[in-house]
N, C-alpha and C positions, 0 to 999 in steps of 0.2 A: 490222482489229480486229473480233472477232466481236461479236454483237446480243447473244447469248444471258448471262445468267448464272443462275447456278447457288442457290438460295436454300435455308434449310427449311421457310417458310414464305411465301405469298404472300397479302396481304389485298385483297379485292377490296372497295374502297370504303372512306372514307376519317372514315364519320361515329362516333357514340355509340358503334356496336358493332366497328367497323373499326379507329378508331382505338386502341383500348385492346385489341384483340388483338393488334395488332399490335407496341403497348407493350407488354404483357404478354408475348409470345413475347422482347422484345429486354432485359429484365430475365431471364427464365431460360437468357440468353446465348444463342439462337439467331440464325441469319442471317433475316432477316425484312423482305421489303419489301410497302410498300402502294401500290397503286396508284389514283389518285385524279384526278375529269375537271378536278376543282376544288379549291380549295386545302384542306386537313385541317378536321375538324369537321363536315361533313355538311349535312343539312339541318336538324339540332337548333341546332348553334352557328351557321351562317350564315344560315338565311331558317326558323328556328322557333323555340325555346324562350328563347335567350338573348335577340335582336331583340326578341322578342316582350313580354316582362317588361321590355326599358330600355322599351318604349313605354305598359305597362302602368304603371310607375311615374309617369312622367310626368304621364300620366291621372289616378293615384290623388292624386297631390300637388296637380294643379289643382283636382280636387276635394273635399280638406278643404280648400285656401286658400280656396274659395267660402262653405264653413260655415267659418271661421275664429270670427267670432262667438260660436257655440256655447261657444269655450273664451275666450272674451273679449277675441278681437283682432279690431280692424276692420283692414282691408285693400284701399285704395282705387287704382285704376288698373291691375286685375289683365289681364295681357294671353300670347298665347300667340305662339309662332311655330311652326306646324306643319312647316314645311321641316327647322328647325333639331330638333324631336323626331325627327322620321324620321333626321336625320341622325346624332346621335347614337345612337340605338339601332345604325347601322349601324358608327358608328368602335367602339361595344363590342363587335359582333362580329367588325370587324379587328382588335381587341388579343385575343380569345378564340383569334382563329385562329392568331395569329401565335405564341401561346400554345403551341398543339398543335405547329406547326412547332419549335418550342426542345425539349419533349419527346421529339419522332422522334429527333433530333439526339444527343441525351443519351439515348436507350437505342441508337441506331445503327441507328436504322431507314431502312431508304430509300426515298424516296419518288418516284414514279416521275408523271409529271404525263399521265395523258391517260385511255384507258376501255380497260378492262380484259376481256376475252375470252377464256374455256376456250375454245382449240383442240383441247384432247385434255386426258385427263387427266394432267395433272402438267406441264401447260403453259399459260401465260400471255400472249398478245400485247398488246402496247398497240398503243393505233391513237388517231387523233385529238386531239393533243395534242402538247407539248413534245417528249416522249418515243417517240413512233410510232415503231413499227419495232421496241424492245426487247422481247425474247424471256426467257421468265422460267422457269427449270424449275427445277421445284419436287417434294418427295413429296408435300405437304399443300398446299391450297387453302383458305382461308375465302371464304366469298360474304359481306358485309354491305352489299349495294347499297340495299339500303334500299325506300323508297316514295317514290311521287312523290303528289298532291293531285289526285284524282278531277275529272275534268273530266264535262261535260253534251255529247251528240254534238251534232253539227251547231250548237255554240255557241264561238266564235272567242274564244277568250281573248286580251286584246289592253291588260289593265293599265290601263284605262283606266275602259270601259264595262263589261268583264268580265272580274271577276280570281278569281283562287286565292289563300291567306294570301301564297303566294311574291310576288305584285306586291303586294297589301296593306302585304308590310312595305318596299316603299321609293315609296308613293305621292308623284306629285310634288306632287298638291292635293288638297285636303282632298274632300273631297263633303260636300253640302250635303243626302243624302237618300242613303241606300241601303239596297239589300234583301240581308239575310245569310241564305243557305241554308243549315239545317243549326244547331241550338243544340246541338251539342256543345260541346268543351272550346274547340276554335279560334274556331267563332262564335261562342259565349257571349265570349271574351274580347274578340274584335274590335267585339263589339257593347260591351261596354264601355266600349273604349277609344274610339272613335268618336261616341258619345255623351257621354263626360264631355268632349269640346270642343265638342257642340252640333249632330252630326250625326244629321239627322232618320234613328233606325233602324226598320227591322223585320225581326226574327228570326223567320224562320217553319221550322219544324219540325215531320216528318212525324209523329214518335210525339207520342202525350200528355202530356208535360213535354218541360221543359228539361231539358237535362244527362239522354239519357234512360238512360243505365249507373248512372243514382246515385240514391240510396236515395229514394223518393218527396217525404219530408219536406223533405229536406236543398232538394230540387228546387222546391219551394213555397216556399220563404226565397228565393231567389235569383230566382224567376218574381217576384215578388212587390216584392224591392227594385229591379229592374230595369224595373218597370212602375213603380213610384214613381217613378225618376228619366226617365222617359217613354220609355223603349223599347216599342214594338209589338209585343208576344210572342206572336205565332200558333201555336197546337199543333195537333198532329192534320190539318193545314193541306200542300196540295202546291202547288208551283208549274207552271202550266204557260202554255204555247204564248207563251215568252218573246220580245220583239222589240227588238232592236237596233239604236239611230238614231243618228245625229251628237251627240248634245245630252244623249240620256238613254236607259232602259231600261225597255221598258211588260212589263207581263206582267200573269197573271191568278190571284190568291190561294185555292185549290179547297179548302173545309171541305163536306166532305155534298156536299148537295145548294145549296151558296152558293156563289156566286164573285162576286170580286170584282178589279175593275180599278186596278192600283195602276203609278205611273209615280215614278221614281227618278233620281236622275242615275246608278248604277251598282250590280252586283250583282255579291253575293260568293259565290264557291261556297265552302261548308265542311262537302262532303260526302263526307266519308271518305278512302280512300286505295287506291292499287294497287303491286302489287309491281315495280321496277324490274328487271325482265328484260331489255329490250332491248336485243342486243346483245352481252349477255353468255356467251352459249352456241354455240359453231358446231354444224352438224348432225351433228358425229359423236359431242356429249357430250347424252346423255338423261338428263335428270335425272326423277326423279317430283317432279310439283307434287301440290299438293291446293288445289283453288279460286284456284290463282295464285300461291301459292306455293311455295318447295322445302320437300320434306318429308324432316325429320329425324328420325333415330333418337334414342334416351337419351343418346348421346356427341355428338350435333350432327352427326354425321355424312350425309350424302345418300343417294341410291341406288346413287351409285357412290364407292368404296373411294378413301380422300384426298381427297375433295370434302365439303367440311365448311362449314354454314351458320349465322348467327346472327342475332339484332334485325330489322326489319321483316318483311326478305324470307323470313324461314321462317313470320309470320304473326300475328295479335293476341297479344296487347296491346300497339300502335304507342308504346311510351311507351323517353324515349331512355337512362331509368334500365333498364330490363328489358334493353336490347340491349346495353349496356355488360356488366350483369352476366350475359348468356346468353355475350358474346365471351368473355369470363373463364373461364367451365365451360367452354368447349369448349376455350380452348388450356392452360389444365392438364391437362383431360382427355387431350390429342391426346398432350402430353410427358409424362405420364404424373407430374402433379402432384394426384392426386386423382381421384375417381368424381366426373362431370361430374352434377349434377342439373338439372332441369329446373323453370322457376318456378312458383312454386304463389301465395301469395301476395305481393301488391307494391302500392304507394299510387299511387292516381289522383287528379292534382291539376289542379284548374284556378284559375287566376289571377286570373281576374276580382275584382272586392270586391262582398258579400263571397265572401273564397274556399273552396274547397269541395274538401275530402280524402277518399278513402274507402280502405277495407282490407277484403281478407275479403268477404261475403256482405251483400245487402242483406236487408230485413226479407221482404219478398215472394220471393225465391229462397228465405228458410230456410221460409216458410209451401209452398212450393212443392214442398219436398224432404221434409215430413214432419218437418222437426226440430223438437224441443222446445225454447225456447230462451226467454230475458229478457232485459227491455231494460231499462237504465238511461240516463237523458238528463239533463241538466244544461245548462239556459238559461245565456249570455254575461250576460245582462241580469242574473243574479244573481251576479255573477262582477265582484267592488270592482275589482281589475285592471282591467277588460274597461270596467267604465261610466266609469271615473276618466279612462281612454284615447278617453271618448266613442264605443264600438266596441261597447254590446251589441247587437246583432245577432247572430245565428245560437244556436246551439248542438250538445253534445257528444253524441255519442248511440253506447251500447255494444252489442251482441249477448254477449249470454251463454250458452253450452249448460246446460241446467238439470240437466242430472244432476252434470257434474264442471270446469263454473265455465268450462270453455274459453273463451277468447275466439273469436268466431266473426266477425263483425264490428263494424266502426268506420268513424262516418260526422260527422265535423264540417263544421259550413258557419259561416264567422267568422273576424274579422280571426288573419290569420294560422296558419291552419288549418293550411296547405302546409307549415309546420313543425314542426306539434305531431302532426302524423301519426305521426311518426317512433319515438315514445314505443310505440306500441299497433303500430308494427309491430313493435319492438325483440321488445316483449312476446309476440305470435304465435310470435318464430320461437324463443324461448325456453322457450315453453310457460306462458306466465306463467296465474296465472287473477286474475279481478276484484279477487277479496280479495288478492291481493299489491299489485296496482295501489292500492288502494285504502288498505294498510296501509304504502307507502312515503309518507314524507315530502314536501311538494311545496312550492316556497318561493313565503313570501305575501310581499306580493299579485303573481302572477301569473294569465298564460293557462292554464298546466299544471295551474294548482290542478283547472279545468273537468274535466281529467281524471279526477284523482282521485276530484272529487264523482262522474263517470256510473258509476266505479265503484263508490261507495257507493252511487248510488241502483238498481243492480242490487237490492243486499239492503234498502231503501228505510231506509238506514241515511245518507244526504246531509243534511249540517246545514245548507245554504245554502240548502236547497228546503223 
């Protein structure tokens, strides 16, 4: 019995953007397998976004039971079980995964279990896994191998003493002190979540805020609540000449001309990402990268004809909404269900409380670009919804272009942001302007209403401010 078969489509990698081409090619009736080292979902459903969020809940619930008060319940003998958080966070990501596997099923996709390798173009090996040995030809190829989490040379990651988000999310004990490299979206979250049970943090970060892709302001709420609840927020701050012992991890915190010696039981790296290449390519397929990853044409296409890429590995913005929707354009594009476009705008969310959405351009890029533009903002704090839910914190805040009302961008920091994003993206990709925003109806008392006020307070036309 021969290895080989015969497909029209092979997905290389099995996450956000792999999975749903692959679905995507097996609803417009093509023959379509994906090939995966590990079970469907990736590293968004399995050790990123969905884990990440059951743990972040858990955090966020222990700590309004702490303020309970506030809304007039006492609450005596509050206690946690860290094993049992981590563990659940993980059985949610075995029913997400087992999830994706019912899907493949039902569009007929097939899934082939081991690591996937261009031996040539329009051919597939697996190796290392279940399935070694099967041979896959194909006309078309997608790459969605995705990223893996930035590691430090000559520093032994070992889950313990020294981790990436990936051992983070199934620690088997808590730490009782650790140093998070890196206040992006990952360490800003884990620093959250690791404090709100009590774990002595510091978040040091090399640029001058936190969360440094997000709008200045938004980033000053969230510095700020996060030093309230006693996390160590270092900016502008590097780590060096870190040391590795049985017990804990000394290193040295570099501001200026300062340093300072700080010892931890373990340090987290959450400093970026690189493209999973390895492996995937034999020497007779050349693809062109750009800084590490493959470079795509307008149809997703690579440098060679049938090699087709999508979501991390073709390069920012690592977010596992963008890679879904790039896998999307490219396999309509590829069967010729549409002109494939490329992302322009899309929301950047982070988890933490409070949490923090942005859309579009911050205020410092449009001063940077020469635009003329207005801003409308609307405080939570004025927002009956928002205080009634004991949640003002943050606020809404709109970019306007001043000649013809554009929405340019949107940046909220506040309970529930990650959802009301959605609204002003809706809007961008419609073309909406403020004063529509502003003259649609918004039911009270809600969060949305905040909306609607940053659009009236563009024309300083907001009745709650």
């Amino acid at each position: 019995m021969s290895n080989t078969e015969t497909y029209d489509l092979v997905v290389i990698g099995g996450g956000p953007a792999g999975y749903a081409a692959a679905i995507r090619a097996g609803q417009l009736g093509k023959k379509v397998a994906c090939v995966e080292q590990e079970r469907p979902g990736g590293t968004c459903l399995n050790w990123g976004c969905i884990p990440s969020k059951a743990l972040l809940k858990s955090a966020e619930l222990y700590h309004k039971i702490q303020h309970s008060e506030d809304l007039g319940i006492t609450v005596s003998g509050l206690e946690y079980d860290f094993s049992k958080i981590i563990g659940r966070s993980r059985n949610v990501a075995d029913s997400m995964a087992q999830g994706i596997g019912f899907l493949f099923k039902k569009n007929k996709v097939d899934h082939f279990k081991g690591i996937g390798r261009v031996s040539v173009p329009g051919m597939v090996e697996v190796s290392d896994g279940p399935d070694a040995g099967k041979i896959l030809s194909t006309e078309r190829i997608l790459i969605a191998t995705g990223c893996k989490p930035r590691e430090l040379p000559e520093l032994e990651v070992d889950g313990e003493r020294v981790m990436t988000s990936r051992q983070a999310l199934e620690m088997k004990s808590q730490p009782k002190s650790i140093v998070i490299v890196g206040a992006g979206a990952i360490g800003a979250e884990f620093a959250y979540f690791l404090n709100a049970f009590g774990t002595q943090v510091t978040l040091v970060e090399m640029q001058d805020q936190v969360l440094p892709v997000e709008d200045a302001d938004t980033a000053a709420v969230v510095e700020r609540s996060f030093k309230k609840d006693g996390i160590d927020c270092r900016t502008s701050t590097a780590v060096e000449n870190i040391k590795v012992g049985a017990k804990n991890v000394k290193l040295e915190l570099v501001k200026g001309e300062t340093r300072e010696s700080v010892t931890a039981d373990s340090i987290l790296l959450a400093i970026g990402v690189v493209a999973n290449t390895e492996s995937l390519l034999s020497p007779k397929v050349k693809l062109q990268l750009e800084r590490g990853y493959v470079k795509v044409d307008d149809n997703y296409q690579s440098s060679v004809k049938g090699i087709y890429a999508a979501g991390d590995i073709i390069g920012p913005p690592w977010l596992a909404h963008v890679a879904t929707w790039e896998a999307l354009q490219a396999v309509n594009g590829m069967f010729g269900h549409g002109t494939p476009e490329k992302v322009r705008e899309f929301p950047g969310c982070t988890y933490c409380q409070p949490q923090v959405a942005s859309i579009g351009k911050t205020e410092s890029q449009l001063k940077a670009d020469g635009i003329d533009f207005k801003v409308g903002q609307f405080p939570f704090q004025a927002s009956g919804k928002a205080v009634a839910s004991n949640q003002p914190e943050g606020f809404v805040k709109l970019l306007v272009d001043t000649k013809y009302g554009e929405i340019l961008g949107a940046h909220i920091v506040g309970s529930d942001a990650t959802e009301l994003i959605a609204e002003y993206g809706l809007g961008m990709k419609l073309e909406a302007t403020a004063e529509e925003i502003h003259n649609t109806i918004h039911a009270h008392p809600t969060l949305s209403e905040a909306m609607m006020e940053a659009a009236a307070a563009v024309f300083g036309e907001a009745i709650h401010i």
